[in-house]
C-alpha positions in Angstrom: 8.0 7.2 -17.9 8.8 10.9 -17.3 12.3 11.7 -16.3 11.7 12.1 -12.3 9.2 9.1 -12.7 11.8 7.4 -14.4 14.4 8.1 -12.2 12.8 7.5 -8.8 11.9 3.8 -10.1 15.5 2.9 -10.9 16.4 4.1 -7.7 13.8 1.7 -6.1 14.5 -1.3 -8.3 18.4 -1.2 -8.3 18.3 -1.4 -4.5 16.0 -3.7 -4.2 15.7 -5.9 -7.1 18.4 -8.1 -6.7 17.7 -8.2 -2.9 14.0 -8.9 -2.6 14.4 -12.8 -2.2 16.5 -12.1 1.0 14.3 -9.6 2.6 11.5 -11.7 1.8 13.5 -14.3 4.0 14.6 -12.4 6.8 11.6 -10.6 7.1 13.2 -7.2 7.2 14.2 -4.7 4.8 17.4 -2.6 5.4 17.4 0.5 7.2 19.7 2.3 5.2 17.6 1.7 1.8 14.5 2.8 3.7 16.1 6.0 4.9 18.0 6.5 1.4 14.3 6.3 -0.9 13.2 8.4 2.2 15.8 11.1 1.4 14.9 11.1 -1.8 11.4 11.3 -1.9 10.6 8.1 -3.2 8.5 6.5 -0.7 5.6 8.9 -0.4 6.3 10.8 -3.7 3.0 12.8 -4.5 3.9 14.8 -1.4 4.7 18.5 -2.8 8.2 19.4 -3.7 7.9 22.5 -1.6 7.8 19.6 1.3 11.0 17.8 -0.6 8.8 15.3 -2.2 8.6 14.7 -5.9 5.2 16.5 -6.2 4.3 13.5 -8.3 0.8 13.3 -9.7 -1.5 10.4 -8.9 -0.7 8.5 -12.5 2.7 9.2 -12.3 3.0 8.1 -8.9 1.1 4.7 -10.0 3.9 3.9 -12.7 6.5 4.4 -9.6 4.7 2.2 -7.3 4.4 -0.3 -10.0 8.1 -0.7 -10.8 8.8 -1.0 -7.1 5.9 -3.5 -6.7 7.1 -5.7 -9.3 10.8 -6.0 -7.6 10.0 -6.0 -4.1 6.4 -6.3 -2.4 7.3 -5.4 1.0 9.1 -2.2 -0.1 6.1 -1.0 -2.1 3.7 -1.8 0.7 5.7 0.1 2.9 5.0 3.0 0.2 2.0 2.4 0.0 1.3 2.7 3.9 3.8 6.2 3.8 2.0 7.6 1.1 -1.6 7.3 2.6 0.1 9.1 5.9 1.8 12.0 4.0 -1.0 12.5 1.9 -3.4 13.0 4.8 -1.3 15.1 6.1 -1.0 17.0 2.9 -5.1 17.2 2.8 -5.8 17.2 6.9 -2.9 19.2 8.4 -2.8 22.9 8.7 0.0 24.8 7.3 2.2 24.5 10.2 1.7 20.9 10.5 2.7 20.2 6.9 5.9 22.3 7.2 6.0 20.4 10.6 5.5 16.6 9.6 6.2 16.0 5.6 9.9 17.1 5.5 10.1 14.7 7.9 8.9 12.0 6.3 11.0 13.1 2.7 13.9 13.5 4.2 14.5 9.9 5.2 12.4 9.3 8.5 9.0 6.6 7.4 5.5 6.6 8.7 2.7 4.3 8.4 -1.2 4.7 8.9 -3.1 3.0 11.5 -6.6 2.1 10.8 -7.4 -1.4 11.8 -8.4 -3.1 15.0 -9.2 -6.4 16.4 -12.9 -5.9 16.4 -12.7 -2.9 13.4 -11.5 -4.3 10.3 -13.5 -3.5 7.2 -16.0 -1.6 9.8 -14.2 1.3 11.1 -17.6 2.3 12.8 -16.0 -0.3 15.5 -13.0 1.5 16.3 -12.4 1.5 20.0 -9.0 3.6 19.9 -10.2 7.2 21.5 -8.7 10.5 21.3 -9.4 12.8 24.0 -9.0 16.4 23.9 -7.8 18.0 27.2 -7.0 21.5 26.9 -3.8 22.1 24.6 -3.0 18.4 24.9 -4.3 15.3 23.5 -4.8 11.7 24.6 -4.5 8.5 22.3 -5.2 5.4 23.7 -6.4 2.1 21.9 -4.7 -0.7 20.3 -4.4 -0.7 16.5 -3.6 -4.6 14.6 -1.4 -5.2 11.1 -0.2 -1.4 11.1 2.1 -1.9 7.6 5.5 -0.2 7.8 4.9 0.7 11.8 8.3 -1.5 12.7 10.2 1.2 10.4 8.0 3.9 11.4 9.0 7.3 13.5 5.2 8.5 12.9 2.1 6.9 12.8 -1.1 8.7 11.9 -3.5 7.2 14.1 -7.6 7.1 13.2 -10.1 6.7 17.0 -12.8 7.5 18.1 -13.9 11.4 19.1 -15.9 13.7 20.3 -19.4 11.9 18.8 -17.1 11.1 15.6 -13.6 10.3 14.6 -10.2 12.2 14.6 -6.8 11.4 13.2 -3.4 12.0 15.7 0.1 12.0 14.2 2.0 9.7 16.9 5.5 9.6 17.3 6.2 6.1 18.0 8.9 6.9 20.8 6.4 8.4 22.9 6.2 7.8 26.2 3.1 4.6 25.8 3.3 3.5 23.0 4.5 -0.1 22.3 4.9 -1.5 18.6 4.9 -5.5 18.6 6.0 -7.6 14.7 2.6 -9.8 13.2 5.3 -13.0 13.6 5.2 -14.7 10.0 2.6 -13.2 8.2 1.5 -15.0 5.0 2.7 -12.3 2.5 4.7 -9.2 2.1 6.8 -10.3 4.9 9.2 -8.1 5.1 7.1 -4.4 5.5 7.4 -4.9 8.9 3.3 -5.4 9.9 2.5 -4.5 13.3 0.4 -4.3 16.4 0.7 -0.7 18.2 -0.8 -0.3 21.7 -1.3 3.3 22.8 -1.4 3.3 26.6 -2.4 7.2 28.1 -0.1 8.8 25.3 -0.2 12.5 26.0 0.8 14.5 22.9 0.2 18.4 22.3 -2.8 19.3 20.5 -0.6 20.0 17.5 -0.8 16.5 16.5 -4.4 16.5 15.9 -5.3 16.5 12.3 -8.2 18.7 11.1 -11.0 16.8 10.4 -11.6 16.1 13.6 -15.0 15.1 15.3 -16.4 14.1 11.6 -18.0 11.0 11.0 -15.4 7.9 10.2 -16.9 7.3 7.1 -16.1 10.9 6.0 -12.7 11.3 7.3 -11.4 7.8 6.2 -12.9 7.6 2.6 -9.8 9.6 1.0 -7.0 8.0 2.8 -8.6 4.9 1.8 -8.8 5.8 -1.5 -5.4 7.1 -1.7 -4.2 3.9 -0.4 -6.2 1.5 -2.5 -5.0 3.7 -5.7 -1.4 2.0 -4.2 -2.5 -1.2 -4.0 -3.9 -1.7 -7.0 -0.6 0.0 -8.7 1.4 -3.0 -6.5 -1.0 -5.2 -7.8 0.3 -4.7 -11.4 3.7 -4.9 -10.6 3.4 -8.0 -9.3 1.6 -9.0 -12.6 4.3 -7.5 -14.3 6.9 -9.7 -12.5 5.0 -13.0 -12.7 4.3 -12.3 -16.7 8.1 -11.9 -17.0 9.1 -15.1 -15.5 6.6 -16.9 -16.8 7.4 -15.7 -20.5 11.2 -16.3 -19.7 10.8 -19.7 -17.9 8.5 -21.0 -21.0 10.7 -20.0 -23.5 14.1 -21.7 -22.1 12.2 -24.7 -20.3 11.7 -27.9 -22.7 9.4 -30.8 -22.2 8.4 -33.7 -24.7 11.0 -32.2 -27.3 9.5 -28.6 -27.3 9.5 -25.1 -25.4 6.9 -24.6 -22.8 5.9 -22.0 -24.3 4.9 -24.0 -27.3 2.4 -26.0 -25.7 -1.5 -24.5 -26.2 -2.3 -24.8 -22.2 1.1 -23.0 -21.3 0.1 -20.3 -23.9 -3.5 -19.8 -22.1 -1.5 -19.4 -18.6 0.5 -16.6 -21.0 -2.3 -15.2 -22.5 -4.8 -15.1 -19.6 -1.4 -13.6 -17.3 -1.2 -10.8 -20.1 -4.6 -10.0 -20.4 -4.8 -9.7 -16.4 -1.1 -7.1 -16.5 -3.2 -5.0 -19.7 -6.8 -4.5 -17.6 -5.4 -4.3 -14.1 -2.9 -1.0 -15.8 -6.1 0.7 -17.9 -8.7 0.3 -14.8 -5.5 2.2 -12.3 -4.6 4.8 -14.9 -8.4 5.9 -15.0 -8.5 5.6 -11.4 -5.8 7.6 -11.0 -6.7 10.1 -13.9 -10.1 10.5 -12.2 -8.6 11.2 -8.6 -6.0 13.7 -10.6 -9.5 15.5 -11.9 -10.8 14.9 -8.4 -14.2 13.5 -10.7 -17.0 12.9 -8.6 -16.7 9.3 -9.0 -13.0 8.8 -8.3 -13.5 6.9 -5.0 -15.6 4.7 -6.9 -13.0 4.4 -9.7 -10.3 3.4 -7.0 -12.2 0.5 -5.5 -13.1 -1.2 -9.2 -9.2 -0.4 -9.4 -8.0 -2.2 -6.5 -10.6 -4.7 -6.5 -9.6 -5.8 -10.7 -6.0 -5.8 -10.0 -5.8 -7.9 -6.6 -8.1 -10.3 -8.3 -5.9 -10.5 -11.5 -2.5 -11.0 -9.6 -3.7 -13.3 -7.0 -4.9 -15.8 -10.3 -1.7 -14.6 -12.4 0.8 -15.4 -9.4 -1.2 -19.2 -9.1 -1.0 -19.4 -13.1 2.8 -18.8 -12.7 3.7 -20.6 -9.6 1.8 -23.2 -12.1 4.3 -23.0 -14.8 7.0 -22.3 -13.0 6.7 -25.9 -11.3 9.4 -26.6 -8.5 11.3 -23.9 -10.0 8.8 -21.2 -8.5 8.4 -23.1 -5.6 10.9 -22.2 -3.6 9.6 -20.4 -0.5 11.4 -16.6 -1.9 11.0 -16.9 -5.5 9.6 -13.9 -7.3 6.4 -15.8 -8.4 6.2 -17.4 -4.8 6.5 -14.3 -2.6 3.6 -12.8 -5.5 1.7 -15.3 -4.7 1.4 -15.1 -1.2 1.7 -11.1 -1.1 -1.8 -10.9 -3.6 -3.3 -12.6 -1.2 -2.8 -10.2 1.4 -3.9 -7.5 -1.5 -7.6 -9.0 -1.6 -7.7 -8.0 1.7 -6.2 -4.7 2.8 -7.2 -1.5 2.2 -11.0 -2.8 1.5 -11.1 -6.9 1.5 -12.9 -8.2 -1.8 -16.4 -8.8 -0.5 -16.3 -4.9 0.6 -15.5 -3.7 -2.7 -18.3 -5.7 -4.1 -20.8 -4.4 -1.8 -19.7 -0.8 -2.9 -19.3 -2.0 -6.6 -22.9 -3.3 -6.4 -24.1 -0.3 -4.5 -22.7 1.4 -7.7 -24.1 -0.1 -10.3 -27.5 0.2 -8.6 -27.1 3.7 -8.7 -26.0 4.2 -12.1 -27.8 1.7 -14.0 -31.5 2.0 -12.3 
């Protein structure tokens, strides 16, 4: 890792490494280490240092999220959900909105991104959250369902319907209407603080529009998507990371029938199968992110074979090492037990795995007819 790179990911690990069981448990991460990576620049760290970000390019970005992913997966999906925000602000705000909104969000203050709805999941076509443009004001209203981060958040960026197409509002979350409600015990990644947010008649100055706006969803969603399924599928091999580590570690000090684990050939396939998953999961994101570096043509492409390869490895890795493991991954916090319930959750988000197939297949079409 380069030295920032390097430095950023220590940061993230050493304050959360040793505490990621307990979070996982209470279902909250600490404000003060929120507000400390915020300071710093580590949550949404591709934002430009001009901004107080890291100005972190896409690859280097990946090996950050991946060191935070495999300590804590509630702490890199809060990333995750910060970085899609800043960026679109980055790419969708004017110039006075970026000096307005980003130092914001690097100077300790989070922000999560709020897509989904009840009835618009994967098809964002359904959204029925509107924004309303009344002279130099705007008008949100809409709930939005699983916002990551939004319990955390000071700023949402909120996607609705408008004008014939879609639009994106940055919404502070202490404005007058809107309410912000905890998913109670969600299956994985506990702790990131997964939300609904109902926006009743919340007036806001037209400054919080985002450019972009009255473009068709599929348009103005297809980059913060792909910025955020880059994310994922860097949180995907962390976790791989972290359930190839225990299992290697466990195997090796673990004895049954006179022997290591680890010497036993259908213990060695778990290994083998767990390493093979960490090694294609980390080539398919570094030429996703190399592409969306380049800006390739394909690169939104590239990020759903990413994110769709890596949730698939570590949602079999974490079962193979929950497998090994035995009782002693079992337990409801363990590293290999919170992986296992937080890849789950991965083949979901940010495009579930029959979406990416579709596009995958729509793909191959294309380039193989």
């Amino acid at each position: 890792m380069k030295g920032a790179v390097a430095e950023a990911a220590a940061l993230a690990r050493g304050l959360s490494e040793r505490q990621a069981e307990e979070w996982d448990r209470r279902a909250e991460l600490p404000r003060e280490v929120m507000r400390e990576l915020g300071a710093k620049g580590v949550l949404c760290a591709d934002v430009p240092e001009q901004f107080g970000g890291l100005g972190l390019s896409s690859l280097d970005n990946g090996q950050l999220i991946a060191a935070t992913g495999e300590a804590c997966g509630s702490l890199r999906s809060v990333m995750t959900s910060q970085g899609i925000a800043a960026w679109t602000v980055s790419r969708f705000g004017s110039a006075g909105q970026r000096a307005d909104f980003l130092p914001r969000l690097t100077s300790g203050e989070s922000a999560g991104v709020a897509f989904s709805e009840s009835g618009a999941g994967s098809d964002l076509s359904a959204m029925a959250t509107e924004i309303t443009r009344h002279g130099d004001s705007i008008v949100v209203e809409g709930e939005k369902v699983w916002v990551t981060g939004a319990h955390y958040a000071s700023l949402l960026v909120v996607f609705g319907r408008y004008d014939g197409g879609a639009a994106m509002a940055v919404v502070p979350t202490d404005a007058p209407g809107v309410s912000i409600e905890r998913v109670p015990d969600p299956l994985g990644c506990r702790a990131a603080g997964h939300s609904t947010v109902r926006l009743r008649n919340v007036r806001l100055s037209a400054g919080h529009l985002l450019g972009g706006a009255g473009m068709p969803v599929t348009m103005l969603a297809t980059s913060p998507l792909t910025h955020g399924r880059i994310s994922v599928a860097w949180g995907c091999v962390g976790m791989l990371r972290a359930c190839l580590r225990a299992v290697v570690r466990h195997s090796a000090r673990r004895e049954t029938f006179g022997s290591p684990l680890a010497d036993h050939q259908l213990i060695r396939r778990h290994i083998a199968e767990l390493y093979a998953g960490e090694r294609a999961s980390t080539h398919v994101c570094e030429r996703a992110s190399e592409d969306w570096d380049a800006q390739r043509p394909r690169h939104t492409t590239a990020a759903v074979l990413a994110k769709h390869v890596a949730a698939g490895h570590a949602a079999r890795g974490a079962a193979s090492a929950v497998q090994v493991l035995g009782s002693a991954g079992a337990s409801n916090s363990h590293v290999v037990a919170r992986a296992y319930r937080d890849a789950k959750l991965m083949e979901i988000i940010e495009g579930s795995n029959e979406i990416s197939q579709l596009i995958l297949a729509d793909e191959a079409v294309t380039v193989w007819a």
